[in-house]
C-alpha positions as CSV (number, residue, x, y, z in Angstrom):
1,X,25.3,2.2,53.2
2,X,26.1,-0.3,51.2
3,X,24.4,-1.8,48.4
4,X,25.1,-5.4,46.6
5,X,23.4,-7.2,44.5
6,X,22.2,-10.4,44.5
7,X,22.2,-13.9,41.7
8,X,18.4,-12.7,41.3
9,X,19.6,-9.2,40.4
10,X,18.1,-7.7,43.4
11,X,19.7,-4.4,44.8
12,X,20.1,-5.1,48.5
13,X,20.5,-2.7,51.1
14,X,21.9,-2.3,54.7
15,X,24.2,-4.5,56.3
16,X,24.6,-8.1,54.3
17,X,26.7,-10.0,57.1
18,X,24.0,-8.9,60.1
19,X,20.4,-10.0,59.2
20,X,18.6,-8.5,61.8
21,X,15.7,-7.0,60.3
22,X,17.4,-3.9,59.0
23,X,18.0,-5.6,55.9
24,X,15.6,-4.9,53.0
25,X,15.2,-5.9,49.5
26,X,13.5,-3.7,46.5
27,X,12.4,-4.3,43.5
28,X,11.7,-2.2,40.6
29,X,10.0,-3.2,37.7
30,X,10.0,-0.4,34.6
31,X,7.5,-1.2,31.9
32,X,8.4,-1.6,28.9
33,X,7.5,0.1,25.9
34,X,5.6,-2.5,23.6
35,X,5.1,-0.9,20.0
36,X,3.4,-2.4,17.6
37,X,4.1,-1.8,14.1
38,X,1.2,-0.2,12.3
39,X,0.7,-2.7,9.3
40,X,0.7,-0.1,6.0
41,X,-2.6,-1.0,4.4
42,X,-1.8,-0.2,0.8
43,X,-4.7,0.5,-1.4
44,X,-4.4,-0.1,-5.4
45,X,-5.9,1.8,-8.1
46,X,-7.9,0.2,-10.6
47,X,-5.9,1.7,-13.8
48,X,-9.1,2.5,-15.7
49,X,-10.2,4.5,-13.3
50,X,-7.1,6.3,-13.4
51,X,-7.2,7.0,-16.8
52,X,-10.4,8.3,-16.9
53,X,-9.4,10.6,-13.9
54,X,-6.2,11.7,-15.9
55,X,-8.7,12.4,-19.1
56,X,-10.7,14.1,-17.0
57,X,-8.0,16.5,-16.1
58,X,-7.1,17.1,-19.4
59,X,-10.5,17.3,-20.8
60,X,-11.8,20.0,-18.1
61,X,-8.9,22.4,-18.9
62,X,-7.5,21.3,-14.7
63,X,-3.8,20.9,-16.7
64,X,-3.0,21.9,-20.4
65,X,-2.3,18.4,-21.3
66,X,0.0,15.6,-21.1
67,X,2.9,17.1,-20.1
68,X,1.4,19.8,-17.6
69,X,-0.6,16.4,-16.0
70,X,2.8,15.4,-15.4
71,X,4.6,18.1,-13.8
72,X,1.5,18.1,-11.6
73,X,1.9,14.4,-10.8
74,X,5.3,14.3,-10.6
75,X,5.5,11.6,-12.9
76,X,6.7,11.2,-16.5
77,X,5.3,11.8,-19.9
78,X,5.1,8.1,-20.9
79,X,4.1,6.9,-17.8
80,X,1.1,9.6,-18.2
81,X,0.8,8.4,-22.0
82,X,0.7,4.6,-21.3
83,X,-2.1,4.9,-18.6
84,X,-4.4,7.0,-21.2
85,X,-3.5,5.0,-23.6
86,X,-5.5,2.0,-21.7
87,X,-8.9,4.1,-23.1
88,X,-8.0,2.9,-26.7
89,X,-9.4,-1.0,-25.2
90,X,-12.2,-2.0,-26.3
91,X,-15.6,-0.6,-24.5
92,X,-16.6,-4.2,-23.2
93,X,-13.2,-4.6,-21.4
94,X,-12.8,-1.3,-20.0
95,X,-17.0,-2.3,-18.9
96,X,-15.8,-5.2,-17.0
97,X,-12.6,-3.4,-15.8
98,X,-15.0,-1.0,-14.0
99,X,-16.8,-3.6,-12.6
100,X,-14.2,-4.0,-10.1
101,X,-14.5,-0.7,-8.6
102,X,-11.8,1.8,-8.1
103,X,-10.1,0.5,-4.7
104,X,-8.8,-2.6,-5.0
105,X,-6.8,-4.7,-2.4
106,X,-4.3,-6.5,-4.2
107,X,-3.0,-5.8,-7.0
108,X,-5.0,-7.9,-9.4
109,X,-5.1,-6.0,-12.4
110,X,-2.2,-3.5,-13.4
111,X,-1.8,-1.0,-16.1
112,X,1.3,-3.1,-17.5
113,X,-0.5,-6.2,-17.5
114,X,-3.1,-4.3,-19.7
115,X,-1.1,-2.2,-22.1
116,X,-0.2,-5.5,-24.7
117,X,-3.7,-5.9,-25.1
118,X,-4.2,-2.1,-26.2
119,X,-2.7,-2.6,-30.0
120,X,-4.8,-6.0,-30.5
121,X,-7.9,-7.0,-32.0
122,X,-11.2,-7.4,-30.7
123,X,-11.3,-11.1,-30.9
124,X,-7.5,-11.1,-29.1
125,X,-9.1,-8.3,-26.5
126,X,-12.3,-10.7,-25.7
127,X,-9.6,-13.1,-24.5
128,X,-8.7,-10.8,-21.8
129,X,-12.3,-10.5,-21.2
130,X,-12.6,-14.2,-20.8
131,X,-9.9,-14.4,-18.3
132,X,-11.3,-11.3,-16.3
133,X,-14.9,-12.9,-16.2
134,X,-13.9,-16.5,-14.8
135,X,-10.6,-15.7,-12.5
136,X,-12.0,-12.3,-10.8
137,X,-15.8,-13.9,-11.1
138,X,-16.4,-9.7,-12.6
């Protein structure tokens, strides 16, 4: 038997000099695998909601404190600290912040873009309450 292939990459069989209808060609086509790459959908947390979930924690006696909320998160002290500390913002901003709802697409407003705002006044915190009302229309 002998088997050769040909310039279309077909295996041929039988006897390539004597074409006398022993002579067959076959073809094999293997599927290929197609797969598609599942897009990760990431979903951001609206940082005052966060906070309110780690206080909540706390407050209702699920972890000692801080450093307990923590070990249970796997995440550090000051991390935990700095995302409380967001509570200290004045109640109309942390209003509008919830306004946004918890789940949010992009990542539009972060608990670092928030923290310099903590330590400031009123008047300097109703500035971030400007910019929240006309650029995320809250």
């Amino acid at each position: 038997k002998a088997l050769q292939q040909n310039a279309k990459g077909l295996e041929m069989s039988g006897s390539p000099d004597c074409n006398i209808g022993r002579t067959f060609i076959s073809t094999f086509h293997f599927p290929k695998k197609v797969t598609k790459a599942n897009p990760i959908t990431r979903i951001y947390r609206n940082p005052i909601y966060l906070a309110k979930e780690y206080k909540r924690m706390i407050d209702s006696g699920q972890v000692k404190n801080q450093s307990g909320l923590a070990r249970k998160l796997g995440i550090s002290r000051v991390r935990i600290h700095q995302i409380l500390s967001l509570l200290k913002l004045n109640p109309l901003v942390v209003q509008e912040l919830e306004r946004l709802g918890d789940l949010l697409k992009s990542k539009i407003i972060t608990e670092r873009m928030l923290r310099p705002y903590v330590n400031k006044s009123f008047r300097e915190q109703k500035e971030l309450l400007y910019i929240l009302k006309t650029l995320f229309k809250v």
